[in-house]
C-alpha positions as a LaTeX table, in Angstrom:
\begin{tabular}{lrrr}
\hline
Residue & $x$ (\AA) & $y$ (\AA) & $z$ (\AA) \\
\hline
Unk1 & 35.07 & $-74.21$ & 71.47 \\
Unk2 & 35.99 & $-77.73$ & 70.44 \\
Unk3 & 39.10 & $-79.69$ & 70.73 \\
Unk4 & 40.96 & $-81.68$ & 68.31 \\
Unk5 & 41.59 & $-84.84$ & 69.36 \\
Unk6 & 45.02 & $-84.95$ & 69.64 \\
Unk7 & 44.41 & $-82.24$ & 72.04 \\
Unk8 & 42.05 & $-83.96$ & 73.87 \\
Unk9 & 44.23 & $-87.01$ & 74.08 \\
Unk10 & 46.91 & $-84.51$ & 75.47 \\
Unk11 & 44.79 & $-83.42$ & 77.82 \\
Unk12 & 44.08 & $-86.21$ & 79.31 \\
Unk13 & 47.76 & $-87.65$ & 79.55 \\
Unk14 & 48.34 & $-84.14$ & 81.43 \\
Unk15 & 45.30 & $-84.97$ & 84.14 \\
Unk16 & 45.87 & $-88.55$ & 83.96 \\
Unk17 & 49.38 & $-87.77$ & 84.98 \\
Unk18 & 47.98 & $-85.79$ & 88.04 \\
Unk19 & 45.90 & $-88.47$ & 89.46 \\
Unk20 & 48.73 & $-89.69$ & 91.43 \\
Unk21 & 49.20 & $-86.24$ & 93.34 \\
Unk22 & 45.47 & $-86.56$ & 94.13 \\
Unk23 & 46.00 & $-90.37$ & 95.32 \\
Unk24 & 49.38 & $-89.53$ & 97.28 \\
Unk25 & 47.69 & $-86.58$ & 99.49 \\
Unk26 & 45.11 & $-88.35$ & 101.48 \\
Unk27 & 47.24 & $-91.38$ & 101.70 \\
Unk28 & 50.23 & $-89.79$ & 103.03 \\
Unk29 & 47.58 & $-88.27$ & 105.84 \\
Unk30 & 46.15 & $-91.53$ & 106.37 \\
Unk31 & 49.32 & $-92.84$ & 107.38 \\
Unk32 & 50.23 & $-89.54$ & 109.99 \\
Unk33 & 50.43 & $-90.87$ & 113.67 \\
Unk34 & 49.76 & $-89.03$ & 117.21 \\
Unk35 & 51.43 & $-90.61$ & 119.89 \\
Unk36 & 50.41 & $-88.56$ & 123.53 \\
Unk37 & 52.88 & $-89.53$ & 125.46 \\
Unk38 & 52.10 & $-88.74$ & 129.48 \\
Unk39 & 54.21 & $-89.17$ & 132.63 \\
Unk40 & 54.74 & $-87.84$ & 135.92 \\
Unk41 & 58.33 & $-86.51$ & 135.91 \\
Unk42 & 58.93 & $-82.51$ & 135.67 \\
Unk43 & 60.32 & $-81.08$ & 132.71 \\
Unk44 & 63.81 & $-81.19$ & 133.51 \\
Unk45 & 64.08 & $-84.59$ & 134.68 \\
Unk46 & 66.27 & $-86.87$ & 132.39 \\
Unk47 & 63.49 & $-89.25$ & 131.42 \\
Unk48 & 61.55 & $-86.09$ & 129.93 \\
Unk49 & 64.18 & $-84.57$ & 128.50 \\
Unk50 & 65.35 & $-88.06$ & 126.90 \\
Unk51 & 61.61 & $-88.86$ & 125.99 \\
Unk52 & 61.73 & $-85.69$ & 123.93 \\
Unk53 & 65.12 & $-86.08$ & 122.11 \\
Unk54 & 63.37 & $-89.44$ & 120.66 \\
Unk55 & 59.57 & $-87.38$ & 120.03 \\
Unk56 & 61.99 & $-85.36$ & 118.20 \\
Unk57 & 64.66 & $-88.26$ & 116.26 \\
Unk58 & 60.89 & $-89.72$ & 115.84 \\
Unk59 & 59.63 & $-87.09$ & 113.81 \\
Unk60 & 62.47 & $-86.45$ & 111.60 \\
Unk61 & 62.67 & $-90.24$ & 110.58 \\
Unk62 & 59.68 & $-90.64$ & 109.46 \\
Unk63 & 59.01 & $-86.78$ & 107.96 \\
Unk64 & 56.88 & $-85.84$ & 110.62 \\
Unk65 & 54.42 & $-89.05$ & 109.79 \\
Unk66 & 54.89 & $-89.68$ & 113.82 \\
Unk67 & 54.72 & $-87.35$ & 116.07 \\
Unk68 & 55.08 & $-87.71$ & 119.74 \\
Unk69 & 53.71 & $-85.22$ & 121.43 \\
Unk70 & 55.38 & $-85.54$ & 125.09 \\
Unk71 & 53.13 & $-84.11$ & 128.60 \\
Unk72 & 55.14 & $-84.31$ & 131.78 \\
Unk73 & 54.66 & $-83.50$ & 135.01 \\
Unk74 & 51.06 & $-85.44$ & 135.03 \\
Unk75 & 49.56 & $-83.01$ & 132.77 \\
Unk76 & 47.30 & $-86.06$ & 131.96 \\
Unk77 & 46.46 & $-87.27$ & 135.53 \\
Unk78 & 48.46 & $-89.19$ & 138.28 \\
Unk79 & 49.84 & $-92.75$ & 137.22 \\
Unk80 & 47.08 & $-94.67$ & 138.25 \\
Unk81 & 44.79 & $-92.80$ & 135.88 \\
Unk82 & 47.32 & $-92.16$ & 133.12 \\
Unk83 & 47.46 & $-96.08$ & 133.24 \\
Unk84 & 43.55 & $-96.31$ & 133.09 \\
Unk85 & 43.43 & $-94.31$ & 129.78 \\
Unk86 & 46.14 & $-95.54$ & 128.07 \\
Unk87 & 44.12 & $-99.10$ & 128.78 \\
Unk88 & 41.14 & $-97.97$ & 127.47 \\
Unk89 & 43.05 & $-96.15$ & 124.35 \\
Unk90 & 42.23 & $-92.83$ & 125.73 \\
Unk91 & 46.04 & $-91.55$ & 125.60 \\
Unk92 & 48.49 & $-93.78$ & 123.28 \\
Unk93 & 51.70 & $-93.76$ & 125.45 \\
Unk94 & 53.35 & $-93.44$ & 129.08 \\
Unk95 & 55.91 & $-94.02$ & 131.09 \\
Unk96 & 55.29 & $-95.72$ & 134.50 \\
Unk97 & 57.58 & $-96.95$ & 137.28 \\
Unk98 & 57.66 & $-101.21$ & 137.19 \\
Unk99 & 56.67 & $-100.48$ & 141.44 \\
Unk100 & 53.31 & $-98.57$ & 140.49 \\
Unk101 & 53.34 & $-100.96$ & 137.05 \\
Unk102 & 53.23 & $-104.36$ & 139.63 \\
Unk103 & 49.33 & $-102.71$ & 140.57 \\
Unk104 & 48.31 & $-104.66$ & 137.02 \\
Unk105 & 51.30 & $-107.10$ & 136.31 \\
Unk106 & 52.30 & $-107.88$ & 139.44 \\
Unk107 & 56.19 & $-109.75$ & 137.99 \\
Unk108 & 56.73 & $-105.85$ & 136.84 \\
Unk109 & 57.93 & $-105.80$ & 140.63 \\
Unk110 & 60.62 & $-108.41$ & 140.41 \\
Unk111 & 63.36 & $-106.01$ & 140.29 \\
Unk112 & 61.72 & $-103.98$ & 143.22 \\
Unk113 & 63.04 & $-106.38$ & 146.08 \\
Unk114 & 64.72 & $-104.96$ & 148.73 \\
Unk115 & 68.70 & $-104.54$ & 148.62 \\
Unk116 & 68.71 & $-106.82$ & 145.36 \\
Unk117 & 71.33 & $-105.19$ & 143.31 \\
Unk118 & 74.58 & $-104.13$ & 143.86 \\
Unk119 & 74.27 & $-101.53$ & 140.88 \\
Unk120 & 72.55 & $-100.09$ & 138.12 \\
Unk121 & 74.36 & $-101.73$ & 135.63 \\
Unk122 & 73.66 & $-105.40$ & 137.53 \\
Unk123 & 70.00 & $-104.21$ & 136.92 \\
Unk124 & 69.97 & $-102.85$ & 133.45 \\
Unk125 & 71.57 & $-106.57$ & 132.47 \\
Unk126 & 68.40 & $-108.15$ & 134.38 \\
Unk127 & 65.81 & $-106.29$ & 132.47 \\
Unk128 & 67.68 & $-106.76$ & 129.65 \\
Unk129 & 68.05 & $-110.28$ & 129.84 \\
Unk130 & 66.05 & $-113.09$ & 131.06 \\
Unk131 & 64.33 & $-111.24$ & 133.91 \\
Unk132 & 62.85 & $-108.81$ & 131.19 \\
Unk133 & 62.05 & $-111.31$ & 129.26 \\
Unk134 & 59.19 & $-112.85$ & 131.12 \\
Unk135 & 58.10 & $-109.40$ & 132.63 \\
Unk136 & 57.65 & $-108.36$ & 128.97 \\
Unk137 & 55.18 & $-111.42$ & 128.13 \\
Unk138 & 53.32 & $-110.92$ & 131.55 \\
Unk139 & 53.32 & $-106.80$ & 130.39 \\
Unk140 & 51.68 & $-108.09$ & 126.46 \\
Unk141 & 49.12 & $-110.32$ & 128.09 \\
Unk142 & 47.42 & $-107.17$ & 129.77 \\
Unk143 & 46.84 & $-105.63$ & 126.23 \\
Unk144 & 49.61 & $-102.79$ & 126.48 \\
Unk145 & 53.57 & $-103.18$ & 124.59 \\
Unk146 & 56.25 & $-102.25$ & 126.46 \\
Unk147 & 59.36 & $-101.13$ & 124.51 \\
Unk148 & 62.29 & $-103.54$ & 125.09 \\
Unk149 & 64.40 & $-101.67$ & 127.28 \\
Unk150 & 63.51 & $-99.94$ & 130.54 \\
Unk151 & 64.57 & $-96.83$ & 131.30 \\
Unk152 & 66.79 & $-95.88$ & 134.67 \\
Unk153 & 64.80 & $-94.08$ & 137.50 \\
Unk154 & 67.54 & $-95.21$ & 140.41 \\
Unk155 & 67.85 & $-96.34$ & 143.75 \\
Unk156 & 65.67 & $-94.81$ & 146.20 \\
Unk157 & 66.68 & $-93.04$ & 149.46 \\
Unk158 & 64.80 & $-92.60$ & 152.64 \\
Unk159 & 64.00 & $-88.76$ & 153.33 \\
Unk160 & 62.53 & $-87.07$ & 156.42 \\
Unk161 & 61.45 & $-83.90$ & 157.93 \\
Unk162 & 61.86 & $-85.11$ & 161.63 \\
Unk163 & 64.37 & $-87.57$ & 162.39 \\
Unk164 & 67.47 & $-89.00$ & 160.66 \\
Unk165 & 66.96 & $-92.67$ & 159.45 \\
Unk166 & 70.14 & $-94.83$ & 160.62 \\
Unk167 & 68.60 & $-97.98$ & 161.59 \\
Unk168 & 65.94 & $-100.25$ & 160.99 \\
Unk169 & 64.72 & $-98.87$ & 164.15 \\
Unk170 & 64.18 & $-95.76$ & 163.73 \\
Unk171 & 61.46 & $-96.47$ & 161.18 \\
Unk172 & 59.28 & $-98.06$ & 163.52 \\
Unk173 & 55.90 & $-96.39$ & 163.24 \\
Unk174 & 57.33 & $-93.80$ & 160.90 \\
Unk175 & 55.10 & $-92.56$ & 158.54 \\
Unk176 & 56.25 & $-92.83$ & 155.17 \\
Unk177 & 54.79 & $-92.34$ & 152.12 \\
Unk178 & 55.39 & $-94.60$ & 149.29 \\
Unk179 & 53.75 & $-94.67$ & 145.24 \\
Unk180 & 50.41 & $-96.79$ & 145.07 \\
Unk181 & 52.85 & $-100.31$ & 145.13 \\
Unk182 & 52.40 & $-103.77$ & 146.57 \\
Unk183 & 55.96 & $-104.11$ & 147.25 \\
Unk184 & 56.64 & $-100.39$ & 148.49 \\
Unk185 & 53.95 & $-101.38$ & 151.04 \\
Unk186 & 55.54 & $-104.52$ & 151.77 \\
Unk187 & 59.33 & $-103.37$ & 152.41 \\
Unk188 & 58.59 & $-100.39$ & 155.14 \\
Unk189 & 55.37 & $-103.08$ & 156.28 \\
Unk190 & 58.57 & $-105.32$ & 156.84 \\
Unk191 & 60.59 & $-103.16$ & 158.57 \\
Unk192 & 58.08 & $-101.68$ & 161.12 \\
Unk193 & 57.09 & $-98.21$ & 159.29 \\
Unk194 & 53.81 & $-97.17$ & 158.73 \\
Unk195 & 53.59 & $-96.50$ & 155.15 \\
Unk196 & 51.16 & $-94.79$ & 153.02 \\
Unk197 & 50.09 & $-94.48$ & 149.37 \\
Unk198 & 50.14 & $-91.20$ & 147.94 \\
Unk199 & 50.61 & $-90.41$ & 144.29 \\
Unk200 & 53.35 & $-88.37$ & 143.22 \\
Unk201 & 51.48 & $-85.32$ & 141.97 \\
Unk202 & 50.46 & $-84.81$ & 145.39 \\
Unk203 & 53.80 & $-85.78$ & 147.66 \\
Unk204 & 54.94 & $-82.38$ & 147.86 \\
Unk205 & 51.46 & $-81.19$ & 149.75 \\
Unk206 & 51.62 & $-84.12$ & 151.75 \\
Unk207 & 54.89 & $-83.63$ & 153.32 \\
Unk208 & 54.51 & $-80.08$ & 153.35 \\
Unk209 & 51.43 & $-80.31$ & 155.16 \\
Unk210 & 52.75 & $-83.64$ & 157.47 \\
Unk211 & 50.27 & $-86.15$ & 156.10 \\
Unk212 & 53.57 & $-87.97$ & 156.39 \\
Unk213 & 57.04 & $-87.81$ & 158.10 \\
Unk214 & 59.10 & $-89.01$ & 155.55 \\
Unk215 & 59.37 & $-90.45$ & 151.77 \\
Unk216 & 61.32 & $-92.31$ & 149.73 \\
Unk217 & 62.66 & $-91.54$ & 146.12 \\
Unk218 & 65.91 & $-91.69$ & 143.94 \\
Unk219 & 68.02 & $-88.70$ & 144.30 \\
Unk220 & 66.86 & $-86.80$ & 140.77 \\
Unk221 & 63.17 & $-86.88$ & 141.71 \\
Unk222 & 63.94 & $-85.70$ & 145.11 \\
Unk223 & 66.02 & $-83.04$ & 143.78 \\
Unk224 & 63.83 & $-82.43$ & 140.31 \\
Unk225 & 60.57 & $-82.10$ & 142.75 \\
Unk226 & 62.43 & $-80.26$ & 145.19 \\
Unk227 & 61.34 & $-81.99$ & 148.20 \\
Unk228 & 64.46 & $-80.72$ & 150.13 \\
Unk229 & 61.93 & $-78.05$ & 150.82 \\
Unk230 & 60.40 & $-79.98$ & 152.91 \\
Unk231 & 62.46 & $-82.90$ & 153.95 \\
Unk232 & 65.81 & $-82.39$ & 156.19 \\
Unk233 & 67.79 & $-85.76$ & 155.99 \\
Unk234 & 68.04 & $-88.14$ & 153.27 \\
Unk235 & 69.14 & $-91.31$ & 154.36 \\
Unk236 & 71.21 & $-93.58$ & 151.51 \\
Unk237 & 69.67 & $-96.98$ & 151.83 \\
Unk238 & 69.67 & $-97.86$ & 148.02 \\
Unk239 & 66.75 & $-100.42$ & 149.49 \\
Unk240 & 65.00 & $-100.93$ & 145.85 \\
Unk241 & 66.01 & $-99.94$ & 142.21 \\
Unk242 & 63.53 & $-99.10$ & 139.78 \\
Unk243 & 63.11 & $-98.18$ & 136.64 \\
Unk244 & 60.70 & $-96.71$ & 133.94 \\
Unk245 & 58.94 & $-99.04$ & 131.23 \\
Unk246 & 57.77 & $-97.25$ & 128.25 \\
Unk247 & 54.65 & $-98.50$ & 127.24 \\
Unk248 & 52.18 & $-98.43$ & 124.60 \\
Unk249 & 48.40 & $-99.19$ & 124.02 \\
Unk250 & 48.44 & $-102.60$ & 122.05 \\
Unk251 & 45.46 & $-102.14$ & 119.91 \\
Unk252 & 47.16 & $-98.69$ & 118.75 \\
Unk253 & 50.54 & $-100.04$ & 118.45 \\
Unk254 & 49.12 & $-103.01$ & 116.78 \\
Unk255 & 47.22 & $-100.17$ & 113.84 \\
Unk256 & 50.59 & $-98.84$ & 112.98 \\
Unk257 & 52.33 & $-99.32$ & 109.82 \\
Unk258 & 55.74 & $-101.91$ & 110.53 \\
Unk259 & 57.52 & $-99.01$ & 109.38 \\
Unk260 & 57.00 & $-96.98$ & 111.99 \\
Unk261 & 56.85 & $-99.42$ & 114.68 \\
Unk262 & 60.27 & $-100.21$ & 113.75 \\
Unk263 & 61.34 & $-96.45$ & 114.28 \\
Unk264 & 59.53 & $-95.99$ & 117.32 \\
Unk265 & 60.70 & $-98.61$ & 119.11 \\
Unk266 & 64.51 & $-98.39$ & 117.71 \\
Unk267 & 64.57 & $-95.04$ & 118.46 \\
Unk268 & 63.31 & $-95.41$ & 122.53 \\
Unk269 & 65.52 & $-98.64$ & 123.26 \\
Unk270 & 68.32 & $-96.43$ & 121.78 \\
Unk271 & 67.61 & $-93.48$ & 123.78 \\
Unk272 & 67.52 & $-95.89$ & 127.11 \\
Unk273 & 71.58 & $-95.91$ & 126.55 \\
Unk274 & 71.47 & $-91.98$ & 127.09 \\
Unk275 & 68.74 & $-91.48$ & 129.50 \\
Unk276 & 70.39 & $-94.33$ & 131.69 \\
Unk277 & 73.79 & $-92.22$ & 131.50 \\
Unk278 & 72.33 & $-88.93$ & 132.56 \\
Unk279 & 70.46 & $-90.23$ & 134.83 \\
Unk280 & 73.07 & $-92.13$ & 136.74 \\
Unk281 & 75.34 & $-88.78$ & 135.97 \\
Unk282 & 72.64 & $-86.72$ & 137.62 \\
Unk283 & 71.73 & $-88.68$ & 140.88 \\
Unk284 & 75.89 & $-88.81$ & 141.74 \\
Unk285 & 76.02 & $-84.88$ & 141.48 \\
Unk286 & 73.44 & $-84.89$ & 143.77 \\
Unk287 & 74.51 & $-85.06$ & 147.29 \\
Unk288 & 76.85 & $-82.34$ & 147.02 \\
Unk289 & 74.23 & $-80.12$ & 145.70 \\
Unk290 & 71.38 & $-80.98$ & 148.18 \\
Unk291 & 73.53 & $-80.40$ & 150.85 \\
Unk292 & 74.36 & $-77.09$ & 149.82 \\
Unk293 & 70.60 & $-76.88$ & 149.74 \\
Unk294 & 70.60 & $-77.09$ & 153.40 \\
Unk295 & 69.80 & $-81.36$ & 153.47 \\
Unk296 & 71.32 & $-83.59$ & 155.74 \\
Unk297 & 73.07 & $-86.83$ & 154.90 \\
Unk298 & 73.46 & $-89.87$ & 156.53 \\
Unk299 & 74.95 & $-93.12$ & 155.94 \\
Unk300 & 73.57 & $-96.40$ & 156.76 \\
Unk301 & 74.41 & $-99.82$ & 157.27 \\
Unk302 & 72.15 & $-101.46$ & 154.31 \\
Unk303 & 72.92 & $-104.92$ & 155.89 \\
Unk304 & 70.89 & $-104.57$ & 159.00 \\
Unk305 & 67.83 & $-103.56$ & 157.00 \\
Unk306 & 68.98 & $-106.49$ & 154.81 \\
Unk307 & 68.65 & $-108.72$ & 157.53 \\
Unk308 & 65.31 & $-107.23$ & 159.00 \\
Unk309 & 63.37 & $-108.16$ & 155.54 \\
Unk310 & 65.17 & $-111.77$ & 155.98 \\
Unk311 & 63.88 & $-112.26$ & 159.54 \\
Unk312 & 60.23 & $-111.06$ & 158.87 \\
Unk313 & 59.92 & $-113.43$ & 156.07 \\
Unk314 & 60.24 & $-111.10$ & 153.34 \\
Unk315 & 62.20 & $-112.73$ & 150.68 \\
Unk316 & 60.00 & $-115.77$ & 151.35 \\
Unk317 & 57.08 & $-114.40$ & 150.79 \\
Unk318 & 58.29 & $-112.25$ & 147.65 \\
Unk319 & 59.62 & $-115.99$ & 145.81 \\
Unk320 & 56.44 & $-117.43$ & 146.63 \\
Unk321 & 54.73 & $-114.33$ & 145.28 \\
Unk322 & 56.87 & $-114.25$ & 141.50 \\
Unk323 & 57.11 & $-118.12$ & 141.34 \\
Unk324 & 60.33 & $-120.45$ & 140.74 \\
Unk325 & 61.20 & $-119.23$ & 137.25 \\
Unk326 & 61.03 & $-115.60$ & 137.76 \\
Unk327 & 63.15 & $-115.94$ & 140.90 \\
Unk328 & 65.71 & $-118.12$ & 139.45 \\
Unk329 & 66.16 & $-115.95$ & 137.10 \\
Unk330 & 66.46 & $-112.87$ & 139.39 \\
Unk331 & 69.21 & $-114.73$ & 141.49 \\
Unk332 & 71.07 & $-115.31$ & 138.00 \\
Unk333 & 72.26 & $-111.58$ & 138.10 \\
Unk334 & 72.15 & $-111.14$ & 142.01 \\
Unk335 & 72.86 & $-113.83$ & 143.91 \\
Unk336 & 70.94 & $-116.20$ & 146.00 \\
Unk337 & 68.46 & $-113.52$ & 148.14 \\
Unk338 & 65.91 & $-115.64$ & 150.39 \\
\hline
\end{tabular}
């Protein structure tokens, strides 16, 4: 069979016309991006849930070129070694409390002092604003990227299985557990308890099984992790608010197109607006529902615990600790502290 050559010339406009399809293919795949995305929150909890509404406004932005592929409820391992791997590049993505954060960048515990904000919002402005601004830097210099806005975990309430909490007193020698944190240790070290580290995959064992008395947690992860199980009074001290930074591995983030860094991280700082909301929504239903769960409430006077920490030397040693910049700008948004 031969060909004329204005067939052949046809021809090849036809598969010279195709090479693009070919090109496009294995490009478009080259350019498709896993993100595993680990934490230890349960399924329900608003961080997950929120995390997931932006895997999902992630996908659809970008046609399914990033996908975020979300495992709560330390599917990957406890924070300490979710933090490990997504160091080494072994996992992509996490979310980690700035108390359990302060292990490797130790300004991440700034807004972790004791009975520093009056409010959420007083805090969200903080990390927001200058105080964020130099915890971000410190956050870069460690080789991971932390999304610009942190997301809302709380304040955190003293819970025990044996005693109410009402004063300052009644945690001396108390054995309370507290995440793997230099400043968790410090507080209840401050005010006479005897705390312990135990990560939170295994808190629910340990107070079960009275490794420890008590605990401390915002209201949605007590309720979330149902540890009104096996804790009988919460007591509302509010003594440090934390939150969750979303973080990255830098080397990966650094590989990614602009394009989709832009959409990652627009979408997450945007979903920190609604995460924040439902979880401040969620931890004032609370009460009334643990107490129908059979937990106790009590009330405390935050000021004596205040003035405990300012006695022992604990603002002091905390300013010393984060330096005069940090602090000063801490005290911009709360008010002189030490």
């Amino acid at each position: 069979m031969t060909l004329t050559r204005q067939q052949f010339l046809r021809g090849g406009a036809v598969f010279g016309a195709s090479l693009p399809l070919f090109n496009i293919l294995p490009a478009r795949a080259a350019r498709r991006t896993i993100i595993k995305f680990g934490l230890d929150l349960t399924t329900d909890h608003p961080t997950t849930v929120n995390a997931t509404a932006a895997a999902k406004k992630i996908k659809d932005a970008t046609n399914g070129d990033v996908e975020v592929q979300i495992f709560a409820n330390s599917q990957l391992g406890d924070d300490t070694h979710m933090l490990s791997n997504l160091r080494s590049g072994a996992m992509q993505m996490m979310a980690i409390g700035d108390n359990i954060l302060a292990t490797l960048v130790p300004t991440c515990a700034i807004n972790n002092i004791g009975f520093a904000f009056k409010d959420a919002e007083t805090a969200w402005k903080a990390l927001d604003g200058k105080v964020g601004d130099i915890v971000r830097v410190d956050i870069a210099k460690t080789g991971l990227h932390p999304m610009t806005r942190i997301w809302d975990e709380g304040f955190r309430e003293v819970t025990s299985g044996t005693k109410p909490i009402k004063t300052p007193d009644d945690l001396k020698g108390f054995k309370i557990r507290v995440p793997p944190s230099p400043i968790s240790l410090s507080i209840f070290q401050s005010l006479g308890a005897s705390p312990i580290t135990i990560n939170a995959s295994e808190l629910y064992t340990s107070l079960q099984t009275k490794v420890a008395d008590g605990q401390e947690n915002p209201l949605g992860n007590i309720q979330t992790m149902k540890l009104d199980q096996v804790q009988k009074y919460c007591s509302l001290t509010n003594h440090m608010w934390v939150g969750y930074w979303l973080l990255m591995n830098g080397s990966f983030w650094s590989s990614m197109p602009a394009e989709q860094q832009k959409i990652v991280a627009d979408t997450f700082d945007a979903q920190a607006t609604d995460q924040r909301a439902a979880n401040q929504k969620l931890d004032a239903s609370l009460e009334e529902v643990l107490k129908k769960q059979g937990m106790e409430f009590v009330k405390v006077d935050t000021t004596a615990f205040q003035a405990v920490l300012t006695k022992s030397g604990f603002y002091k040693t905390w300013e010393g600790k984060f330096g005069a910049p940090l602090w000063s700008a801490l005290e911009g948004y709360t008010g002189s502290l030490a």
